[in-house]
N, C-alpha and C positions, 0 to 999 in steps of 0.2 A: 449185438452192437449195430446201431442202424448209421447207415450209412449213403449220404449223396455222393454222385460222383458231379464233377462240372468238366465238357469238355467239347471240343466238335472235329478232331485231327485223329489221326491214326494212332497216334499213343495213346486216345481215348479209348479206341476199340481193343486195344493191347491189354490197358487197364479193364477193361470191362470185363475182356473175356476170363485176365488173372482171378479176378475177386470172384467169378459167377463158380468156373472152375475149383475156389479154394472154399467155396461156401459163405463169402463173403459178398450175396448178392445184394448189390445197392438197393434201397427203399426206395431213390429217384434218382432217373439223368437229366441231368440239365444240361441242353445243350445252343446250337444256333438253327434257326429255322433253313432248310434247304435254299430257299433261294438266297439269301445270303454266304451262298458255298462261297464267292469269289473272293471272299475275307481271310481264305487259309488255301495255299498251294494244294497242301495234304489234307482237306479236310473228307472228312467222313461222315454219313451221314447214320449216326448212332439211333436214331429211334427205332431202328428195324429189331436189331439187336435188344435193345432195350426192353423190349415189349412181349418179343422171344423169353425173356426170363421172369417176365412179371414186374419189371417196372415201371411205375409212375414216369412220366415225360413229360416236362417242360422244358417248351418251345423259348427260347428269350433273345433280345438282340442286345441288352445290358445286362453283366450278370447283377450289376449292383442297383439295379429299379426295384423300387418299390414292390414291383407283383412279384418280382421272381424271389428278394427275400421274403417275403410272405410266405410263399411256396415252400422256402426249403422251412423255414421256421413251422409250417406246420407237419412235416416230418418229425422235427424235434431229435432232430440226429446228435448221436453221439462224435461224430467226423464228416469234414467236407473234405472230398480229394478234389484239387482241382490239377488237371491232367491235361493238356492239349488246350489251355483258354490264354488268349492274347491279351486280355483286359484284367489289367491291376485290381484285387478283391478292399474294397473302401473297409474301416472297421465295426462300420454295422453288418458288411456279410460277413468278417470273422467271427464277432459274436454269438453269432446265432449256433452255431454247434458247442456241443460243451467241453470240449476237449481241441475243439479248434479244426484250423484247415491245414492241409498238407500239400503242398506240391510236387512236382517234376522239373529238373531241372538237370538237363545235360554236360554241367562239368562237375571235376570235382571242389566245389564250392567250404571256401571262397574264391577261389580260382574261375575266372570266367564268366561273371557275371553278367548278365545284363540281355543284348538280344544279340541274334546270326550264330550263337553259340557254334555250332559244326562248320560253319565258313571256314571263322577263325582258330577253330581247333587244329585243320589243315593245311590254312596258312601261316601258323605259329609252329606249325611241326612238332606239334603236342604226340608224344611218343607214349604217355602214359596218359590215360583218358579216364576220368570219372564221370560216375552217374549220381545224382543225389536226391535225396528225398527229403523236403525239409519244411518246418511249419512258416505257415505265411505271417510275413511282420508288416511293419510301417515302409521299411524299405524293401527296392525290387531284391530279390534272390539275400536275403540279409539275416533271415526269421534260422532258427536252431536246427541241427540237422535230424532226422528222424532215423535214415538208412545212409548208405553209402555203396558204391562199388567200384571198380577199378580194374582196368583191361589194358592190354598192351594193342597197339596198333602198328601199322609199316607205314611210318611218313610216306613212303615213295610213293605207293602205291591206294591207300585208301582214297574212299571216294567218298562226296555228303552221302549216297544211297546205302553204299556199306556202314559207316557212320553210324548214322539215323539207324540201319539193322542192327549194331552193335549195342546201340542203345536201347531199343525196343527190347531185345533181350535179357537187358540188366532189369529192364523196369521189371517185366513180369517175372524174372528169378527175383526181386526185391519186395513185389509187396505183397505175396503170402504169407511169408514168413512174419514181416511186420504187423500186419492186421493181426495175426495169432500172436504175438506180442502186446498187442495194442489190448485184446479182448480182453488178455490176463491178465490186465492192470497194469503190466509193465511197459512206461511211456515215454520212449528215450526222447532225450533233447538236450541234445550237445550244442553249445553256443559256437557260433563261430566264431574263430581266431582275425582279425584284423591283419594281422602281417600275413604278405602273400596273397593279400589281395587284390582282384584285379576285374574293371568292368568292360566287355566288349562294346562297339557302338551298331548301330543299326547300319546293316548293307540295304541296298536299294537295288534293283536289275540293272540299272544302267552300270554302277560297280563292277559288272562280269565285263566291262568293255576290256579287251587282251591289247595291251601295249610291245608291238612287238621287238622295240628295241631291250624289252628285259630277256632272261636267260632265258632258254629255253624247260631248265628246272621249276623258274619263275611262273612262268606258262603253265608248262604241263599243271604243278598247281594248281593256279587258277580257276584251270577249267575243270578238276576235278575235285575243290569247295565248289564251284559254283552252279555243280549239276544238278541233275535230278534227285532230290524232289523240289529246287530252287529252277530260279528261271533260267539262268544257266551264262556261261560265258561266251562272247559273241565278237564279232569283229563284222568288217564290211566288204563285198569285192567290190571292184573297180568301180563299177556302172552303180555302186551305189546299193545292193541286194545284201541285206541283216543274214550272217552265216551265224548258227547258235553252232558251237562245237560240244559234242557231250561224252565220246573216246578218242584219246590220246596216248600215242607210245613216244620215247624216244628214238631217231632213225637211228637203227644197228650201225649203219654205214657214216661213220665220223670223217670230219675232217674235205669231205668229198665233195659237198657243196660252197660254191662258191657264188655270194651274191648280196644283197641287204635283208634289213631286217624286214617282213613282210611277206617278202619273194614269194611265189608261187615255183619251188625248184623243179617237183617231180610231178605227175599226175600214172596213179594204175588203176585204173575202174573208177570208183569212187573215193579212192582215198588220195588222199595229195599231200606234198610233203612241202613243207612252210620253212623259212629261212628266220633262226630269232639273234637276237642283239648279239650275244657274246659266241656267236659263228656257229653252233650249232643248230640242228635240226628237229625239229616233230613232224610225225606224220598223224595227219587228221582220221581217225576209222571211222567214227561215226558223226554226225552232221544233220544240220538241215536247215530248209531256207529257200534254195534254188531247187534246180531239175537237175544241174551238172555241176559239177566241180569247176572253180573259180579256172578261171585257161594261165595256162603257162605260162611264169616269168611277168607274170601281172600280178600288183603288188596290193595285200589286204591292208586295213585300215579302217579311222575314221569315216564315216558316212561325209560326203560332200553335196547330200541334198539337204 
């Protein structure tokens, strides 16, 4: 069965490595030329990889131009995966393989459609999480599903970086299995159901700005959709200096601060403990931005330059 994969993010290498692994080495990767990295947080740079196993590599900045479906058309593959690629595939690149392209998509679909998929998984407190594998249609995340998986998470405590690992895991337990499926003729495509469905919208970095008159549940949150491998959640001190916050606890010690939402209550080394809306506290562990922790009883916020 020949096989393109399309992609330039770390799911791409995840998938790479599953298909090389299960003897399902791609004929070609198509991916984004390096200096275009700035187009993906997480992007990867697969042709090292690719080249390692004997793949063909195209370079492209559209998957849908002209030279690069030439490219995959002269493979003349039996399957496109596209894995880790930001740009919608038009119906001249579905065409070109004979069985069609396959995606990656991080909910369980039709649940969750659309983009920031792990943001909003955390901030919906999606307690049951799916992965899906499914053929590309007309519409975004819309086409039949191919696989599926399904994991339990801890609202309280998951992070995008656990997440995103959560889900790296399901991909490569998911599509060896499938491709040996796929080889044997046997070609699932399950339609998706219309009720229960639901499309996410695009977050932008400014979105991680932390409002501290919400909970401090609200919060902690927040900053824990909005970390790494995202830009992350942030606020401002006094003088105006962008703090990105990237570890957050709840303070043990309830009840004990007394002050507004913002406050700078505590400082120990580098960690400092923040005052939020409905009278509880966080304490900041990890950070960055400044040299020192925001000073005491001086209040975070909007930037005012």
């Amino acid at each position: 069965m020949k096989i393109v994969l399309v992609g330039a993010v770390e799911s791409t290498e995840i998938a790479l490595n599953a298909l090389c692994k299960s003897g399902f080495v791609p004929e070609m990767v198509v991916t984004l030329p390096p200096e275009l990295a700035h187009r993906h947080s997480d992007f990867v740079d697969v042709g090292p990889l690719a080249q390692e196993h004997g793949c063909a590599l195209h370079l492209t900045r559209k998957s849908d131009s002209d030279e690069t479906i030439a490219a995959i058309r002269a493979i003349d593959p039996d399957l496109v995966l596209v894995i880790g690629w930001s740009q919608l595939c038009g119906p001249t690149f579905r065409a070109v393989p004979k069985l069609g392209c396959i995606g990656f998509h991080p909910s369980d679909l039709p649940k969750l459609r659309g983009r920031a998929v792990l943001p909003w998984t955390i901030l919906l407190q999606e307690k049951v999480v799916g992965a899906s594998l499914f053929w590309l249609a007309e519409g975004a995340d819309t086409g039949e599903i191919a696989a599926k998986a399904r994991f339990e998470v801890d609202t309280e405590t998951i992070t995008a970086r656990g997440l995103y690992d959560r889900h790296m895991e399901a991909l490569a337990d998911m599509l060896p299995p499938l491709m040996d499926r796929i080889a044997a003729g046997d070609v699932p495509r399950v339609p998706q159901i219309e009720e229960g469905a639901s499309t996410c919208a695009l977050r932008r970095p400014e979105d991680g700005l932390i409002d501290w008159t919400a909970s401090a549940a609200d919060i902690h949150r927040l900053i824990r959709a909005a970390g790494p491998p995202y830009p992350g959640a942030f606020t401002h001190a006094v003088d105006g200096t962008k703090l990105v916050l990237t570890n957050v606890r709840h303070t043990p010690r309830k009840d004990y601060y007394i002050g507004i939402p913002g406050q700078v209550q505590d400082i120990d080394g580098k960690v400092f403990t923040v005052y939020c809306g409905d009278g509880n506290c966080i304490d900041i562990l990890d950070w960055y931005g400044a040299d020192a922790p925001p000073k005491l009883h001086t209040k975070l916020g909007k930037s005012t330059t």
